[in-house]
C-alpha positions in Angstrom: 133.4 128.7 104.7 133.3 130.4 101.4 136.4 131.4 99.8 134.5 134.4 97.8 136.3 137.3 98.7 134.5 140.2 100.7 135.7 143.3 99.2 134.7 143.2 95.8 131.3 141.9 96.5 130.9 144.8 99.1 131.6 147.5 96.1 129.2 145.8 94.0 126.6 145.1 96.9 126.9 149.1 97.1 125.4 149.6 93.9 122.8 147.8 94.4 119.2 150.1 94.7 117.7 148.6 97.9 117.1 149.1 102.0 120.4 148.4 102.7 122.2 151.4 100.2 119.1 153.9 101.2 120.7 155.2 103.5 117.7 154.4 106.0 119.2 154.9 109.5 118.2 153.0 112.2 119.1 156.0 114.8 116.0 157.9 112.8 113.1 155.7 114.1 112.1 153.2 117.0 112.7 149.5 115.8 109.5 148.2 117.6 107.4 150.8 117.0 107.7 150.5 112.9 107.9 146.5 112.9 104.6 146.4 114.8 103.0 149.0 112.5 103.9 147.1 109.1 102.8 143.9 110.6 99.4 146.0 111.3 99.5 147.2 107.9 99.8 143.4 106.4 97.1 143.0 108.2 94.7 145.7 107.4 95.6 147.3 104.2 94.9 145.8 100.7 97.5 144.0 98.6 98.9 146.9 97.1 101.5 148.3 99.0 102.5 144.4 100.6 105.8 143.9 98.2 106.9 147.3 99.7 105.8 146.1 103.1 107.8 142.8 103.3 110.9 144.4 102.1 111.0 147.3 104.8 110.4 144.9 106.9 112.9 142.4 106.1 115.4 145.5 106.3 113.8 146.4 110.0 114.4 142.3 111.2 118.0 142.9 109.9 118.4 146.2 112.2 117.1 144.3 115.2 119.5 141.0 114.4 117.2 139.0 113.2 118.4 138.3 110.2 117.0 134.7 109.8 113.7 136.1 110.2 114.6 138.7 107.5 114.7 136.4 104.8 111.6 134.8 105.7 110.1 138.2 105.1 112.2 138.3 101.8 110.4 134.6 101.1 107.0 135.8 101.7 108.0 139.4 99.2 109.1 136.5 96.4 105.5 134.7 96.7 103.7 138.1 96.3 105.8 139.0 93.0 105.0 135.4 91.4 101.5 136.0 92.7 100.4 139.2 91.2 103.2 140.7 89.3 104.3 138.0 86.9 104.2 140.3 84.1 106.9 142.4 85.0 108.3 139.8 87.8 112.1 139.8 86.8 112.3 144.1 87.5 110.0 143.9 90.8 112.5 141.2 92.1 115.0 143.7 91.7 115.0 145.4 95.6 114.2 142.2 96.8 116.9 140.3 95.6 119.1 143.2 96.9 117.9 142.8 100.1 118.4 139.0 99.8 122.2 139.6 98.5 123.0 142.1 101.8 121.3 140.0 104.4 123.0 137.0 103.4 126.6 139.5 103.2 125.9 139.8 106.7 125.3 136.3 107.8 128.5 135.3 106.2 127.3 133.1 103.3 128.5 135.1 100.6 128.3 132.2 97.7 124.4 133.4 98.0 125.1 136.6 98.7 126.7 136.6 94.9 124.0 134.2 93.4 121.6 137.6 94.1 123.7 140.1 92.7 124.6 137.6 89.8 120.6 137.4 89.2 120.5 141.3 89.4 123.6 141.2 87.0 121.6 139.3 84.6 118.6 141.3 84.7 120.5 144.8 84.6 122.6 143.2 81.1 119.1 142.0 79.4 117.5 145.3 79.8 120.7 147.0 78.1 120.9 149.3 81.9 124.0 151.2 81.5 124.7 150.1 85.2 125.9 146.7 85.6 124.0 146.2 89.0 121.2 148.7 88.6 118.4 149.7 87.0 116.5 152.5 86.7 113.0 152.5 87.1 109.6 153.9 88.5 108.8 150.3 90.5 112.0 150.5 92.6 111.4 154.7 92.6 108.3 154.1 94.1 109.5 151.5 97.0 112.5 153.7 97.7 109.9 156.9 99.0 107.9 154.4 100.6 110.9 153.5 102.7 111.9 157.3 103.0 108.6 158.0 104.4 109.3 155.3 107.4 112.6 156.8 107.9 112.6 160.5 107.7 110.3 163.6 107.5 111.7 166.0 104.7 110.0 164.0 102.7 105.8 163.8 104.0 104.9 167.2 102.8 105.8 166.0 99.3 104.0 162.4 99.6 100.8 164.6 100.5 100.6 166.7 97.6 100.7 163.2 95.4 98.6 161.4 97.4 95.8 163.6 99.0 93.7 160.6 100.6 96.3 159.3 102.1 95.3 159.3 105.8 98.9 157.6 106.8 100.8 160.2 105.4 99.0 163.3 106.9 99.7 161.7 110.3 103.2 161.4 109.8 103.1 164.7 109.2 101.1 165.7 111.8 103.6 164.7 114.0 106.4 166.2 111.9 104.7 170.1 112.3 104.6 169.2 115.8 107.8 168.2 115.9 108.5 171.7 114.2 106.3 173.5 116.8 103.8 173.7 114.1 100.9 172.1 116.4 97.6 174.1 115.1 98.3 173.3 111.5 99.3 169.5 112.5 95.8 169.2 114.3 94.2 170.0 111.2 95.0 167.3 109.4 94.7 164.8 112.8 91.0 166.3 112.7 90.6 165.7 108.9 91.8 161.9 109.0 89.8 161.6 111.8 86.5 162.6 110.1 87.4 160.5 107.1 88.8 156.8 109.2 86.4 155.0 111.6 88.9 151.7 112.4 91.9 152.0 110.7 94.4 151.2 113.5 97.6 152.0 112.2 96.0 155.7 111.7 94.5 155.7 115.1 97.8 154.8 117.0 99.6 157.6 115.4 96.5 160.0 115.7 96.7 159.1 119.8 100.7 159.7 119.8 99.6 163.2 118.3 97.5 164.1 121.5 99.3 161.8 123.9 102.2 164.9 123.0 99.8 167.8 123.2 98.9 166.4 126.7 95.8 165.8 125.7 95.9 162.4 127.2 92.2 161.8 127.4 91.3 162.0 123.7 95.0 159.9 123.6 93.3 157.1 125.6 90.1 157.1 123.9 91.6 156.5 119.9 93.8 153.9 121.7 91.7 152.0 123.1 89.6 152.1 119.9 92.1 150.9 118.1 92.7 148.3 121.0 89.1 147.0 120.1 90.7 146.0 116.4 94.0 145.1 117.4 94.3 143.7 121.1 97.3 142.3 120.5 99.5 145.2 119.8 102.5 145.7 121.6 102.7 149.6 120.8 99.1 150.6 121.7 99.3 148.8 124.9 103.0 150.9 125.4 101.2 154.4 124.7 98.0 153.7 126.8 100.5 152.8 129.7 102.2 156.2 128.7 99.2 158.1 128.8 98.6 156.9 132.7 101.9 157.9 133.5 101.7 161.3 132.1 98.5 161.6 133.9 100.0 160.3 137.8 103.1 162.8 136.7 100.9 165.5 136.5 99.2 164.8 140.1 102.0 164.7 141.2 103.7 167.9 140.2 100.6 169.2 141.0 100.5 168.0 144.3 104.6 168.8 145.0 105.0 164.8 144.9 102.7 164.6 148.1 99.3 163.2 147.1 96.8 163.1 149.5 93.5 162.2 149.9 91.7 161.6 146.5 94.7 162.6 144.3 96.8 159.7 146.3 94.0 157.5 145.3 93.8 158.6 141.7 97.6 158.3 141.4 97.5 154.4 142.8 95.0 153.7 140.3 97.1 155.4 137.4 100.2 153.7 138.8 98.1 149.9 138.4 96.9 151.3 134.6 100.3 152.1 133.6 101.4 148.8 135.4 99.1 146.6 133.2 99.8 148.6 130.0 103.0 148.5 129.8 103.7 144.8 131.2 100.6 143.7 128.4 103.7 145.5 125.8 106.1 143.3 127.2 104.6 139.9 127.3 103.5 140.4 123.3 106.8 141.6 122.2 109.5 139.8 124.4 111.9 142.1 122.4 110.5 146.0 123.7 113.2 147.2 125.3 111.5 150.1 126.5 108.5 148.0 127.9 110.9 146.9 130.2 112.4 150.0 131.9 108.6 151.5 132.0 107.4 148.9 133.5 110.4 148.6 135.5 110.4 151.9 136.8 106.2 152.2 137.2 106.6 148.8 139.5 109.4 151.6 141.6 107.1 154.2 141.7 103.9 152.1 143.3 107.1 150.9 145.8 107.1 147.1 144.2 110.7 147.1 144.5 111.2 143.6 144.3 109.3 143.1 141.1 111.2 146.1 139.5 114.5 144.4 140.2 112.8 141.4 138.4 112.1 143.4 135.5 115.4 145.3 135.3 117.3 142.2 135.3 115.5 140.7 132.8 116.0 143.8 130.3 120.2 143.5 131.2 119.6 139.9 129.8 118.1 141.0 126.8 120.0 140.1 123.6 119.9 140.9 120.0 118.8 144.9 121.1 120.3 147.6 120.1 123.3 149.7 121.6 120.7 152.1 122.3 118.0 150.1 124.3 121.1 148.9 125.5 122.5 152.3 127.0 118.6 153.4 128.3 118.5 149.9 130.5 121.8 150.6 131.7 120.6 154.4 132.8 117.4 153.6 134.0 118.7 151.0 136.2 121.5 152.9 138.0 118.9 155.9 138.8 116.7 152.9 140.3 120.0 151.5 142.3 120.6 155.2 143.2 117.2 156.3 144.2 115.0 153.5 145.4 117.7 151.2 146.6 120.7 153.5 147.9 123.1 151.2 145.9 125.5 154.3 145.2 128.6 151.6 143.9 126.0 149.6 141.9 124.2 153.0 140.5 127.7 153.6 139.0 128.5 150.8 137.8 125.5 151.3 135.1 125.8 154.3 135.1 129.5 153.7 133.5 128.0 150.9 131.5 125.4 153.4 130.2 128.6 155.0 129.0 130.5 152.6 127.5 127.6 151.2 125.3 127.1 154.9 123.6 129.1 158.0 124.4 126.7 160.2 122.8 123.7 160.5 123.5 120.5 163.1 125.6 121.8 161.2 128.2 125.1 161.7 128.4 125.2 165.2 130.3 122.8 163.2 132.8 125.5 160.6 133.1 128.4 162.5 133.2 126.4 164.6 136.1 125.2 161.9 138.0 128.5 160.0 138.3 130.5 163.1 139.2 128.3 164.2 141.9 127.9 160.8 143.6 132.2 159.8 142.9 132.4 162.8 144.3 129.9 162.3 147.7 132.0 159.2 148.4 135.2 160.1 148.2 134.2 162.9 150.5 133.8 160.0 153.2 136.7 157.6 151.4 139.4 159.0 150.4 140.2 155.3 148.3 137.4 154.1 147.0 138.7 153.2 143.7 135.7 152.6 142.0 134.8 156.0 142.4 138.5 157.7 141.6 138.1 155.4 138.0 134.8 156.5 137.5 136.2 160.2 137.6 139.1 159.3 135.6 136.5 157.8 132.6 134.5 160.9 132.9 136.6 163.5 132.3 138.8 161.4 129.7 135.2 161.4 127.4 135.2 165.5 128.6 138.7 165.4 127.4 140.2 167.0 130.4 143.4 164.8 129.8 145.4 166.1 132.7 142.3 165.4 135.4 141.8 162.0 134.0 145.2 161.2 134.0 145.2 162.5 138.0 142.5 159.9 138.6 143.6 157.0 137.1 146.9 157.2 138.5 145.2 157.8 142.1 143.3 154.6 141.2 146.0 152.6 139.8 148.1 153.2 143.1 145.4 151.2 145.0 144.7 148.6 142.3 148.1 148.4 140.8 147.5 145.0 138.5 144.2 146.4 136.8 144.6 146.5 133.2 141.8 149.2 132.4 143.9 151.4 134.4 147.1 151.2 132.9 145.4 151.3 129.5 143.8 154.6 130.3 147.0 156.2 131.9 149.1 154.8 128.9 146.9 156.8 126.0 146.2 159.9 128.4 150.2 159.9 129.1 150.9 160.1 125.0 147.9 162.3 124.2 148.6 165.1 127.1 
């Protein structure tokens, strides 16, 4: 264990100009969705923008908890500087030897942690930089809006006006107007990329998500599936095409007041078995999809393959290394499924307090908060002690802040269950705050 202490190398690993000090927020994209794009772009796009490439994605693996597999990205960004930019390779390792420095921070080994910013020391000194760990330039200028444009919005308009024939730009902004409810003038450039691109799959998935959002699920399917043709492997096309289907059996079904009969029941059976294969096709090539999971989870409920939903379910609660988000939809999902396919009311709040505990905040949370109110409530209608629901009431209006109704529950449920600890904890800090 190293005896470096942590403090000071955190203040100067915050100067540092790289992923980690971008302020690139993981809460601002899905994980999966950009790690299996850059690994599309490594293997479609020219040598240009790979340096850039490796780096964002060592930063992604680091989000995920992979940090292991982060500095093998950081290896393969070091063979690519000694490979073609040997003239200026000192300033190009600048980001990557920042990355290098935090990921190691993280794992604990701070003796290499400091043997990267000592490098970046050196460098910043030799090039008389008036910063002692950071250098300004147009190299690390450049990476930084690269990793901007994977992490926010504001920033596509701008990126389009520089670069013109960038067809991976004008998507994301596509997406951004329609974000904005700016569809028409988002379609124009979908249209315009699409006249220009024949096989470009990283355009094509993004072109699909475009129409897959306007409804147009149809011409979704058809650019997926082309892309599928280049890229059969993909984890993320095989997740939109599976929720393309859905959309589609969703729509029978409203259509149909969830009572299809005839040739719309067989139409929604066949969209049910598409969405099935999709979506367990995501899952099988990235072991790590979270949300491949609960789709698939809850499309095997819907075609009443309640068995092999559980199957799914339970694998996604074993799931490590996720995030507190993915974490917190599992969680959700399964306690609806306990609540509405199985009739497990005690084990849909259970997860439904999980779902809780994980994140507080969330679009879910007035769903949460809803549910477990309205089913506490049913069965205390019929049991007057059931604990587990007078403690679920109590947690709920705690996070509400009603202080005084909280504290009412938890002291009804700390009569009956005198010894738990997570009951006297709660009445102790709702006691001091009311």
């Amino acid at each position: 264990m190293s005896e470096i202490p942590k403090d000071p190398l955190k203040a100067i690993l915050l100067e540092l100009e790289c992923h980690f000090t971008w302020n690139l927020l993981k809460e601002d994209i899905d994980l999966f969705e950009v790690e299996d794009t850059i690994g599309q772009q490594l293997e479609f796009l020219t040598t240009k923008s790979r340096l850039a490439l490796y780096n964002l994605l060592a930063y992604v693996k680091h989000l995920k908890g992979q940090n292991k597999d982060a500095l093998e990205c950081l290896e393969e960004a070091e063979e690519i500087i000694q490979r073609e930019h040997s003239d200026k390779e000192e300033v190009r390792s600048l980001v990557t030897w920042g990355n290098y420095a935090w990921v190691y921070y993280h794992m604990n080994q701070l003796e290499e942690s400091q043997k990267y910013t000592g490098k970046i020391g050196n460098v910043c000194k030799k090039l008389s930089s008036p910063s002692n760990y950071k250098l300004e330039c147009p190299e690390i200028d450049c990476e930084k809006g690269w990793a901007l444009l994977k992490f926010g919005g504001k920033y596509y308009q701008k990126a389009v006006t520089l670069n013109p024939d960038n067809s991976y730009i004008k998507v994301f902004l596509a997406l951004k107007l329609q974000d904005v409810h700016a569809e028409a003038e988002g379609e124009k450039y979908i249209e315009e990329i699409l006249d220009q691109i024949s096989s470009q799959p990283y355009v094509l998935r993004y072109a699909a998500k475009f129409y897959r959002r306007k409804n147009s699920w149809n011409k979704a399917l058809e650019l997926l599936k082309k892309a599928l043709e280049v890229t059969p492997t993909s984890s993320f096309l095989h997740h939109q095409m599976g929720l393309c289907y859905r959309a589609q059996m969703i729509q029978i079904k409203k259509a149909t007041h969830n009572r299809p009969k005839g040739k719309d029941k067989l139409k929604v059976d066949e969209l049910i078995s598409s969405a099935i294969f999709h979506f367990k096709a995501a899952m099988e090539r990235d072991s790590m999809f979270a949300f491949a999971y609960t789709d698939l989870a809850n499309m095997y409920a819907e075609g009443g393959q309640y068995s092999n939903a559980e199957d799914i379910f339970r694998k996604a609660l074993r799931l490590e290394n996720i995030t507190d988000d993915h974490k917190h939809q599992i969680h959700y999902h399964y306690g609806r499924f306990q609540e509405f396919h199985r009739k497990s009311e005690n084990t849909a709040i259970h997860h439904y307090l999980e779902a809780l505990k994980v994140k507080d905040r969330s679009p879910l949370r007035t769903k949460l908060t809803s549910a477990l109110k309205k089913l506490a409530t049913k069965r205390l209608c019929h049991n007057a002690l059931d604990v587990q629901s007078l403690s679920a009431l109590g947690f709920v209006y705690k996070l509400e802040g009603e202080k005084r109704q909280a504290a009412e529950y938890y002291e009804k449920a700390q009569k009956i269950d005198p010894e738990n600890a997570e009951f006297l904890t709660a009445l102790c800090d709702l006691r001091l705050a009311i």
